[in-house]
N, C-alpha and C positions, 0 to 999 in steps of 0.2 A: 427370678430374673433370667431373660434368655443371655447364654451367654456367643460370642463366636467360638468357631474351631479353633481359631489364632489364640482366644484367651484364656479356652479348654486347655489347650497343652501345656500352660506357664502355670496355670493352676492347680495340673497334676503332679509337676514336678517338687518333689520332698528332698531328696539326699544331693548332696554333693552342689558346686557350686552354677548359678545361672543367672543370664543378663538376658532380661529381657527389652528389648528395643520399642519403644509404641511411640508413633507419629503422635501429632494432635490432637486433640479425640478421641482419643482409642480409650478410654478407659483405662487409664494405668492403675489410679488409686480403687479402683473396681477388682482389678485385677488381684492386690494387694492382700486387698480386704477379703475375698473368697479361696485364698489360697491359706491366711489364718484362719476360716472357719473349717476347710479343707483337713488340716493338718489336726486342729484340733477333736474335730464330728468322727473323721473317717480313720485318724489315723493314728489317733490316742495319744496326741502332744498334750503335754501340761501346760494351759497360757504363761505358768511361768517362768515356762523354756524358751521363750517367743519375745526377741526383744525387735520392735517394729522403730523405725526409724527416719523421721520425714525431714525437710530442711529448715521448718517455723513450727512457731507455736502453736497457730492458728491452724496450719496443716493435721499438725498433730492431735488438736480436740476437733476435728471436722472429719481427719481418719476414727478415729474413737467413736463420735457421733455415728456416724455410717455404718459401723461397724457394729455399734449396738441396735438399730434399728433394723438390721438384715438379721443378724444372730440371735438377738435380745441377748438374757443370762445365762451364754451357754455351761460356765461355770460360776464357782463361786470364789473361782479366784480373776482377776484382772486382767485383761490383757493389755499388755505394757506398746501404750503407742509414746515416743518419745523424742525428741531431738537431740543431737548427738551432745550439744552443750550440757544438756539434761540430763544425759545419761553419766558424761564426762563429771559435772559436781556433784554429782551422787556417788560416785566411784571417788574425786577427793576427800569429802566429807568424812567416808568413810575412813581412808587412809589418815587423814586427819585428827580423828577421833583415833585411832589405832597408837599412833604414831605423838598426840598432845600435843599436836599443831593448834594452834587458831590462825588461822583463814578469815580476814574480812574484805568481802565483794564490794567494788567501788563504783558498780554502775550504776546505782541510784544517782540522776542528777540532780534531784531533790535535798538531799544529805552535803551535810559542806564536804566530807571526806568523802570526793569523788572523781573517774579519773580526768574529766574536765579542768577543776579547779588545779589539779595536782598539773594537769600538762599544761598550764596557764601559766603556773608559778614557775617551772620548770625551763618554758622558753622564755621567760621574761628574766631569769637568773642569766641566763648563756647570752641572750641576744640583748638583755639591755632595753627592751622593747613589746609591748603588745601586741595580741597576737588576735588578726580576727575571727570570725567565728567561721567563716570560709576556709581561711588557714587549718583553722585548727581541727577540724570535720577533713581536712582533706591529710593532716597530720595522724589523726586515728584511723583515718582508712588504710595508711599506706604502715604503718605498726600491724594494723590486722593482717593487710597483705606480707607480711614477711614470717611473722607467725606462721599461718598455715600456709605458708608455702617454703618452709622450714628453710630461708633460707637468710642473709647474712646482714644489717644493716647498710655494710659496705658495698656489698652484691647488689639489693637493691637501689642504692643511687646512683653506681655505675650506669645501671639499667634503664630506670626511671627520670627524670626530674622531677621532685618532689616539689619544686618552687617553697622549700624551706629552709634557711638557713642554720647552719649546725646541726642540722639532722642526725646524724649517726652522734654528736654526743647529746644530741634531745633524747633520743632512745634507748642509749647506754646506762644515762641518770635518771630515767624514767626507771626500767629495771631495777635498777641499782635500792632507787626508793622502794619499790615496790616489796622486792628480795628485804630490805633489813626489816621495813614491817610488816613483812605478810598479809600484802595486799594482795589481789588476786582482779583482773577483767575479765572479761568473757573468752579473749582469746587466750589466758594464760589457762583457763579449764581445759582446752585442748593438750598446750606443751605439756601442763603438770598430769595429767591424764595419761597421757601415753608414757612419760616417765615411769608411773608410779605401773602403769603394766610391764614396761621391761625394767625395771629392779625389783618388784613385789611377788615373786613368782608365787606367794600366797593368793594373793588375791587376783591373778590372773586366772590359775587355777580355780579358783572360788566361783568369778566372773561367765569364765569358759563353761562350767559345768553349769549354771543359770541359765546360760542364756547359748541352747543347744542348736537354735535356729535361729538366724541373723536376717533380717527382710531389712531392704534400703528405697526409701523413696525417691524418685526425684536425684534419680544416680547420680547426673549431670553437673549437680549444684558443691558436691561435694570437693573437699579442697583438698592437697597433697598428703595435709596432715590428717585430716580427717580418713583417709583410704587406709592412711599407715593402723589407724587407731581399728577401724573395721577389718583388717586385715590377720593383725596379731590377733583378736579378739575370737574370730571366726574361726582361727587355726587350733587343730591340725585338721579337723574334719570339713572344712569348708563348706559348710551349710549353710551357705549363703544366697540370698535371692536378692538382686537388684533392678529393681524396677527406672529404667530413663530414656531418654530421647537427645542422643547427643547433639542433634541439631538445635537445641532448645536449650545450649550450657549456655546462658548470657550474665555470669557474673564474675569472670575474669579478673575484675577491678576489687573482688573479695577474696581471690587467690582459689576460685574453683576452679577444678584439672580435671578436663574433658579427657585427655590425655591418659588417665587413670582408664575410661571406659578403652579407649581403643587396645589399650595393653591387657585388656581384660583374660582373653585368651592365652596370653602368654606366661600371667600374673598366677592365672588359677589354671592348673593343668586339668586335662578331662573334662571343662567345661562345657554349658551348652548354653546358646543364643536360640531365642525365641524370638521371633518378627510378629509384632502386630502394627500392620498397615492399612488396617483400615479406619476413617476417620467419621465417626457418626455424628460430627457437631454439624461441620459447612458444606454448603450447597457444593455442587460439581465442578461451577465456574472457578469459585474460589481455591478450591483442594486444588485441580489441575496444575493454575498459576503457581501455587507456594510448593509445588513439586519440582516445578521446573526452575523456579526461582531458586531454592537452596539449594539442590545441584549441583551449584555454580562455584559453593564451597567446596575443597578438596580433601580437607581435613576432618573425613566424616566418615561412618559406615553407609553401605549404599543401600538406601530405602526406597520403595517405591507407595507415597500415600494416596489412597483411592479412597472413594466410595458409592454409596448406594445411594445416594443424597439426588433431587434432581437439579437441574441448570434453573436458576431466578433469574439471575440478570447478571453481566459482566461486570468486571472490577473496571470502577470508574477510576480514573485519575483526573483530576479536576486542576487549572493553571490558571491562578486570577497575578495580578500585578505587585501587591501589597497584602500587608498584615491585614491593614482594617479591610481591603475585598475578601480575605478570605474570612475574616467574624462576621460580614454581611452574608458571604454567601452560607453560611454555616446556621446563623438566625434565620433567613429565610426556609432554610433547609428544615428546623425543628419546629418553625411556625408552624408546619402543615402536619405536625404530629399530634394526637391526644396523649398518647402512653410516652414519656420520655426514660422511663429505667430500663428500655430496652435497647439504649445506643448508647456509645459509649466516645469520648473523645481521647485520641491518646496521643502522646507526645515522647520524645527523646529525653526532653529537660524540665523539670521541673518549673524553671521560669516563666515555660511557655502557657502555662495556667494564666498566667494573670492578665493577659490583654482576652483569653475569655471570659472568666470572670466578670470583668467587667462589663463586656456587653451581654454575657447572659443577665446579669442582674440588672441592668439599664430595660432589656427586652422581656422582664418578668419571666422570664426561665428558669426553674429550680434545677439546682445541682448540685452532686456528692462528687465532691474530691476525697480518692481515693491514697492520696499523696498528702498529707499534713506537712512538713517537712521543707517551708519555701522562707528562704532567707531574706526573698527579696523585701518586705516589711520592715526591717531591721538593719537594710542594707546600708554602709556607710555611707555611697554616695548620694542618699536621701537626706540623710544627716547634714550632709555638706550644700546641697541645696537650700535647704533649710538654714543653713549658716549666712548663705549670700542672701536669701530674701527678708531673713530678720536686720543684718546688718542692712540693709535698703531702706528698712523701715524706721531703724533708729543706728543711727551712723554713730552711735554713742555706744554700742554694744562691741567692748572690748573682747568679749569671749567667744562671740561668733567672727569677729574679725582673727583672732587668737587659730582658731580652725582654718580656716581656708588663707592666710595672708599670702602662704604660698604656695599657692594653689590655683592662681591669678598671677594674668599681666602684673607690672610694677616692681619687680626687681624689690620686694621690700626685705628686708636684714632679720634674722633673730635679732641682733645688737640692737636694731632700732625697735623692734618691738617691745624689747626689755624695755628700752629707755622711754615708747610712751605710757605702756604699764605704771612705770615709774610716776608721770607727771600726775599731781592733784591737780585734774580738770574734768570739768563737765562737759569739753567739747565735743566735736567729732574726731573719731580716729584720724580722720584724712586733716584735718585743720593742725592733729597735736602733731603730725609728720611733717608738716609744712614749717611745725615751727621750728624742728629740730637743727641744732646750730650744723654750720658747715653744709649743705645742701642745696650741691649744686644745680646747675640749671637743667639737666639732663633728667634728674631725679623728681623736680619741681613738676617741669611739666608732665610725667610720668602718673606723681601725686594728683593733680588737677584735672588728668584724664581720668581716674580711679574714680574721684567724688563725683563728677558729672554721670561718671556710668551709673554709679552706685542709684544716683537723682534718677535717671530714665528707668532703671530698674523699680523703684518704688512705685513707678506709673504704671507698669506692665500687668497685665494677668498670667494667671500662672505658665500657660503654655508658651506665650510669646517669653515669659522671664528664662525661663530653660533654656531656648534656643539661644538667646542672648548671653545667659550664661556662660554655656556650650562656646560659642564663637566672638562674641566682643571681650569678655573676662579672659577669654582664653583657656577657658575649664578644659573642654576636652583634651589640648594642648598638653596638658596636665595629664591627663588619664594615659594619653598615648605615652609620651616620658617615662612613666613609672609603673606600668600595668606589671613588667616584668616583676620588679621586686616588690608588688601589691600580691602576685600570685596570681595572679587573673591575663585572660586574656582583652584587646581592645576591643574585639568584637564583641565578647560578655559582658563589657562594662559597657559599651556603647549601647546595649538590648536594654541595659538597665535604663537608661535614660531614657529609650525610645516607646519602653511601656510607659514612665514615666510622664513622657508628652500626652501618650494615646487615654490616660487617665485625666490629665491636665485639660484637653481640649474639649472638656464636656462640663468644667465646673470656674465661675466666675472671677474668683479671688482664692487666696492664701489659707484664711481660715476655712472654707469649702477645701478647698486643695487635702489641707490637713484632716477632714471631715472623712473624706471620701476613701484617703487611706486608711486611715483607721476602720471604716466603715467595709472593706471590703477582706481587711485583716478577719476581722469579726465572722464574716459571713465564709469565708475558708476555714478557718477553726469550729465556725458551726456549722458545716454542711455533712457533716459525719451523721448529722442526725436525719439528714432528707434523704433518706434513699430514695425516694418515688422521682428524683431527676434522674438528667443526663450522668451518667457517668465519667468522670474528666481524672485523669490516670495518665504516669508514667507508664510507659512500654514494660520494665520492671516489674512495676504494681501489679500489671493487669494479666501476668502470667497465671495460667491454673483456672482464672476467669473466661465467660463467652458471653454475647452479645448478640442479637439480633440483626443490630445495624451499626458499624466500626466506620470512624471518621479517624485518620492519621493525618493531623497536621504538622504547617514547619520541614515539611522536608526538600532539605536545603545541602548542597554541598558544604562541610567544614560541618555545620549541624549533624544529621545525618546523610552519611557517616563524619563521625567527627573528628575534626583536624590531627589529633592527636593518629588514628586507626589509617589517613591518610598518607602521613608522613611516613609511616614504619613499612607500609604498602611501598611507596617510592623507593625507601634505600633494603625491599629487599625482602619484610616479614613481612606476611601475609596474615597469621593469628590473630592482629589484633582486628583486622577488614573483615574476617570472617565472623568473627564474633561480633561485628555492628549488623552484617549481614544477617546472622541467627535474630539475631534482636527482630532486624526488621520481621524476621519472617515468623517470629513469636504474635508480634502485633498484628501481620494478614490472617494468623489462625486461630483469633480472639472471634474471628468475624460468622456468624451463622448464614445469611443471607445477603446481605450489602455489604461491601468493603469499597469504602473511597478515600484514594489519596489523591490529597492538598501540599502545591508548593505553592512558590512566589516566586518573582521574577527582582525583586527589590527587596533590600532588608536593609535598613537605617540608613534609608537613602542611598542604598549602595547597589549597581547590578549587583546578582547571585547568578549561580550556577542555582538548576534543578538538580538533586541528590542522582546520581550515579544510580544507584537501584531504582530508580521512578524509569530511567534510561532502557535497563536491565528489564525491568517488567512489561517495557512497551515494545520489546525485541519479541518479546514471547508471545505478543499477541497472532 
C-alpha cells in the first residue's frame, strides 16, 4: 500500500508519547494498523506488548480484520485490538478472581436482573410513579455522563437539567443497590477499573509490563475517565500513540473530553504531534467548504484539510416549504438512480427517520437504517391516541376513557372517575357522568360537549381524527401544560404527532391506521438486512462511514443546532455550539462526491428558522 509522507512519519515513531491529528479521510485507522505491523516486522515488539484500543466493538473486529488481511500470521501470538470497556473487565475479572469477589454484569436487557428493570423499580420507589422509556434512556445516559466524567451527582444537576425527578437520590440508591450485591454496568468497568490500578500496585505493575506500547483510536471519543485509565497505564514510559481528529469529538452528551486532546502537550512532556491533512475520500468542492466551515470553531488545533481529489459539482443546499416537499424532492431525487447503497440520508434525530420511511416504502425504495434505536413505535402519545379513537368507537370503554379523561377538555375529577368505575352499567362513560348526583349545569353541558365530540370523532378517518383530537379535545392543550414534567420538549412532542398525521394521510381508517404502524415498525427492524438501499443514519451512526452521494435533511434552527447548544451559546458557553458544529461538519465529510443540504421553511405548521450553519455555509461560498 502506498503510503503519504504525513503517514510515514506517525508510522515510524516507536518510543515516547505522540498525537497524531488526521482530518477526514486521512486514513487514521490505516495509520494505526501499519505502525503495529511497524513495531512488530521492524522492530522486534512482542504483539503481546501491544494493547490497541478503539471506541466500539465493531471498530475493534474491523481494526483486527484489516489488520490481518495486510499482515496475515505475523505471529503466533494475537494482536490484542480492544475497547477500553474490554480491556477494563478483563482487568476486574481478574482482580475479582484474585480478591473472591463475584461480580455480576446487568447489562443483558434480556435477563430479569438488569440495570433497566433495577432503575425502574428504583424510581418508582422515590417518585411513587412510572417511568417512561424516554425518561429512563435519558436517566442512564446522564449516570453514564457523571461516571466518566468523574464527577459528582450534585455537580451534575447543578449543570444539567436532567428533567428527572429526585435524581441524585435515584443515583445514590442505584449505587447503593449495586455496591451491597455486586452488580456491575458498563460504566462501573471504567470507576472499578481505575480503582483497582491505583490501590493494586500488583497488578498495575503486572498490566504496565504487558502492555509496553499503548496505541488509541479515535482519540477524540474518549472521556475524562477513560484518559485517567490510559494515562496511569502508560506511565512512566509513555508509549503512547494516539490516533484523533478533535474536530470530529461529537459525543459530549457521553462525557467525551476533547479537552484531554488539547492538553495533550502539557499532559505528556517531550511529546510530538504529527498532522495528516490530507483528505483522500471528497471531491475538492467539498473538502474546501468543511475547512472553512469548522474553522469557525475556536476550540480546536489549527488544521488545514486539503486534497488531490478533483472539483464534481458544488455543495448544493436545497429550501423547499415543508416536510412532505422535502420527501418529494428527495423521491424524485432517488428515482433517477439504479445503484441506491451509494447515498446515504442523514439526520440529527432519530425521529426524523420515520416520515422517510414511510415514503421510501409507499415509492418502493429499499432501505438500511443504520440507527435501530426509534422510540417513536412505542411512543405514549400513540397510546393515547389510540385511547381517544377506541373510546369514539365504543363510548363504553372505561379503560381507554381511564387514560386520557384528563387529558381533554371537560374538567373531569378522579372522584368522579372513581365513582363511574364504581357504577354496574353497561352505558356510556359520558351518560354514567351525566347521571352522577349533584352536577351542575356548568359541568352537564361540559358532559354533552364531550359525547357529541366523541360521535364526530367515530365518523372521522384517521388524519382528520388527529387534528380534531389535537384542537377540539384540547389534546395538544395537554401536551403544552405538561411537556415540562413529561421530560420532553413541545416541539418533540408536536413532531410526534405530525409524522403521525404524515402517516395517517395515506391510509383509510383505524384498523389500516394501526396496519401501517406496525407495518413500518417491521420494515425498520428488518432493514438491517438490506444493505443494497439507501442508507438512512444518524449523524452519530454515520461517523467512520463514506458515501458517494450525502443528503442531510431537517436542518432547522432549535433542531440543528439544538435548543439545548443554543441556549448555553446566548448566556455565554460556546462548547456545547461547537460540538453541534463538529457534528455538522462530521456529516459534510461522510460525503465522496455530492453533499446536499435540506431545510424547510415550516415545521408543524409552524414558520422556522433555517439552521445557522446552512447561513454559515452560504457566507463561504
Amino acid at each position: 500500500m502506498n503510503l503519504s509522507k504525513e503517514q510515514q512519519k506517525a508510522i515510524n515513531h516507536i518510543n515516547g508519547p505522540a498525537l497524531v491529528l488526521a482530518v477526514p479521510g486521512a486514513g487514521k485507522t490505516t495509520v494505526l494498523i501499519h505502525r503495529t505491523g511497524n513495531l512488530i516486522l521492524n522492530y522486534g515488539i512482542s504483539p503481546e506488548n501491544i494493547l490497541s484500543i478503539t471506541f466500539s466493538r465493531a471498530s475493534a473486529m474491523d481494526m483486527k480484520s484489516r489488520f490481518n488481511k495486510v499482515y496475515g500470521d505475523i505471529s503466533n501470538i494475537p494482536v490484542h485490538f480492544s475497547t477500553i470497556h474490554s480491556f477494563s473487565f478483563g482487568l476486574i475479572r481478574e482482580y475479582a478472581y484474585k480478591n473472591r469477589i463475584f461480580y455480576t454484569l446487568i447489562e443483558d436487557g434480556k435477563k430479569e436482573l438488569n440495570k433497566y428493570n433495577i432503575l425502574k423499580r428504583i424510581y418508582y420507589s422515590i417518585n411513587k410513579d412510572y417511568i417512561n422509556d424516554e425518561k429512563l434512556e435519558n436517566l442512564i445516559n446522564s449516570i453514564g455522563y457523571i461516571k466518566n466524567m468523574q464527577i459528582s451527582p450534585e455537580k451534575f444537576v447543578k449543570k444539567f437539567d436532567a428533567n428527572i425527578k429526585n435524581f441524585v437520590d435515584i443515583y445514590k440508591a442505584y449505587e447503593e443497590y449495586k455496591k451491597n450485591h455486586n452488580l456491575i454496568d458498563f460504566d462501573d468497568m471504567l470507576t472499578i477499573a481505575l480503582e483497582i490500578l491505583n490501590k493494586d500496585s500488583y497488578l498495575l505493575n503486572k498490566y504496565r509490563n504487558r502492555y509496553k506500547y499503548i496505541q488509541v483510536d479515535e482519540g477524540q471519543d474518549t472521556s475524562k475517565i477513560q484518559i485517567e485509565i490510559i494515562k496511569i497505564l502508560s506511565s512512566p514510559k509513555n508509549n503512547l500513540f494516539i490516533v484523533a481528529d478533535d474536530d470530529q469529538s461529537i459525543y459530549g452528551f457521553r462525557g467525551a473530553y476533547p479537552k484531554g486532546l488539547l492538553d495533550f502537550n502539557s499532559t505528556y512532556k517531550n511529546s510530538k504531534v504529527y498532522y495528516m491533512e490530507e483528505n483522500y475520500r471528497s471531491s475538492k468542492n467539498i473538502v474546501s467548504i468543511c475547512n472553512k466551515f469548522i474553522k469557525q470553531n475556536t476550540l480546536r488545533y489549527d488544521k488545514n484539510i486539503s486534497t488531490k481529489n478533483q472539483f464534481i459539482e458544488p455543495v448544493n443546499i436545497i429550501k423547499v416549504n415543508n416536510l412532505v416537499e422535502q420527501y418529494e424532492f428527495l423521491i424524485n431525487e432517488l428515482k433517477r438512480k439504479e445503484n441506491y447503497q451509494d447515498s446515504a440520508i442523514l439526520y440529527r434525530n432519530n425521529i426524523s427517520a420515520i416520515g422517510l420511511i414511510e415514503y421510501l416504502e409507499r415509492n418502493n425504495i429499499p432501505f438500511y437504517m443504520k440507527d435501530m434505536k426509534i422510540n417513536f413505535f412505542n411512543h405514549w402519545i400513540i397510546g393515547d391516541l389510540f385511547a381517544f379513537f377506541s373510546l369514539a368507537n365504543d363510548v363504553r370503554d372505561i379503560y381507554s376513557f381511564e387514560r386520557i379523561y384528563y387529558k381533554m377538555k371537560g374538567f373531569i375529577s378522579k372522584k368522579q372517575l372513581y365513582y363511574i368505575k364504581t357504577m354496574n352499567s353497561n352505558s356510556s362513560v359520558f351518560d354514567r357522568l351525566l347521571n352522577l348526583p349533584g352536577l351542575n349545569e356548568f359541568y352537564r353541558k361540559n358532559i354533552l360537549d364531550l359525547k357529541l365530540c366523541f360521535k364526530k370523532l367515530s365518523k372521522m378517518k384517521p388524519y382528520d381524527g388527529i387534528a380534531f383530537i389535537e384542537k377540539e379535545l384540547e389534546y395538544k392543550d395537554y401536551l403544552r401544560e405538561s411537556c415540562i414534567k413529561l421530560g420532553s420538549t413541545l416541539d418533540s412532542l408536536e413532531t410526534i404527532l405530525y409524522y403521525l398525521k404524515i402517516i395517517a394521510s395515506n391510509v383509510e381508517d383505524l384498523k389500516e391506521f394501526k396496519g401501517r404502524l406496525k407495518y413500518l415498525e417491521y420494515l425498520s427492524l428488518q432493514s438491517k438486512n438490506n444493505k443494497s438501499g439507501i442508507t438512512l443514519s444518524t449523524i452519530h451512526s454515520a461517523k467512520g462511514l463514506e458515501f458517494e452521494i450525502v443528503y442531510i435533511v431537517d436542518l432547522v434552527e432549535g433542531d440543528f443546532p439544538n435548543t439545548t447548544s443554543i441556549d448555553e451559546f446566548n448566556h455565554g458557553n460556546i462548547e456545547i455550539l461547537e460540538e453541534e458544529r463538529r457534528l455538522f461538519y462530521v456529516g459534510m465529510t461522510r460525503a465522496k462526491e455530492s453533499l446536499n443540504l435540506i431545510t424547510i421553511s415550516n415545521k408543524n405548521n409552524k414558520k422556522v428558522q433555517n439552521s445557522r450553519f446552512l447561513s454559515e455555509i452560504e457566507n463561504l461560498f
